[in-house]
C-alpha positions, 0 to 999 in steps of 0.5 A: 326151414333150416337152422343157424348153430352157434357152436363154441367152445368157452371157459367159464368166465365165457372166454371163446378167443383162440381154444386150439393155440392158433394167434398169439393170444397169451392163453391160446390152446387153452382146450387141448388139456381136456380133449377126448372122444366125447368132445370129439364125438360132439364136434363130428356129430355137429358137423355133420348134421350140418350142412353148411359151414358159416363163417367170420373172415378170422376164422375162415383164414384160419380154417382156410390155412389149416383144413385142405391140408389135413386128413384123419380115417373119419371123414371129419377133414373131407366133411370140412373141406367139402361143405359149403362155406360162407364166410361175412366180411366187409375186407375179403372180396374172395375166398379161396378155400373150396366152395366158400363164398364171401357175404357182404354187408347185406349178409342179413337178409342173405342168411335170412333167406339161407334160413328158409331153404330147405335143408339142415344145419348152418353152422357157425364156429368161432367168429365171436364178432359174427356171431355177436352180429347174428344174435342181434340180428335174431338170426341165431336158433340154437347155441351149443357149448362146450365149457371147460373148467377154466377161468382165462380172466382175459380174451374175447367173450361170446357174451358182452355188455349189453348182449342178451337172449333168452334160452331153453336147455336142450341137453347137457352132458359131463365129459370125463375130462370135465367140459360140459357140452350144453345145448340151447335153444334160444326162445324169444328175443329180450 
């Protein structure tokens, strides 16, 4: 049985909205001051323990317009350009980007059974609407975090009013630039 992994990098008040400075939100690229191999290293290992990529209609575009035109000497560009890619919306009807493929309005029981196939890892970043949906829908297995030690005040937030789960701490570990990278596993469904 395979697992869905929420991945996310937030700030300490939990803001997740534009890490890497990509739209026009008034804080975004907030990440790049901390970045180093250790979460570099984090992201790799995640994404390639993974064997699928799923994904929200604003972050696959934003994905879809960057990623095919990059390369780096670890395979990290080739992995995300060759993974297959799931993307939930209600507005696209196509994705372009090689080997994704549009979920609809039935993406539950879509992922439902994604889940019970053989295989590893689908996982999930960004895509705070998607992944709020997925946490409803007790389809999340494990949240991992990369908090960084800022407080934006503003912006979109993995957790709102009204979302709960219960968690078990899996791992933690301290960068050297002050993110913590935290692992969890959700337990039950409050």
């Amino acid at each position: 049985m395979r697992k869905i992994v929420v991945s996310e990098f937030v700030s300490l008040d939990g803001v997740m909205e534009d890490p890497g400075g990509a739209s026009d939100f008034e804080f975004g690229g907030w990440t790049a001051p901390y970045w180093n191999e250790d979460i570099a290293k984090f992201k790799y290992d995640e994404l390639f323990a993974s064997d699928a990529l799923l994904l929200g209609r604003v972050t696959y575009e934003g994905f879809a317009a960057a990623w095919p035109s990059m390369t780096d000497e670890q395979g990290f560009a080739d992995r995300m350009n060759s993974i297959p890619k799931y993307v939930v919306s209600s507005t696209l009807k196509s994705a372009e980007w090689s080997n994704s493929k549009v979920l609809g309005d039935d993406f539950v029981e879509e992922l439902a059974a994604l889940k019970q196939e053989a295989g590893r890892d689908i996982l999930v970043a960004g895509s705070a609407s998607l992944a709020k949906a997925l946490l409803h829908h007790n389809l999340v297995d494990e949240i991992r975090l990369a908090v960084y030690p800022v407080v934006l005040g503003t912006g979109i937030r993995l957790f709102g009013e009204g979302d709960r789960a219960n968690l078990e701490l899996m791992d933690q570990k301290p960068t050297s630039s002050s993110v913590v990278l935290l692992s969890y596993r959700r337990v039950e469904q409050l």
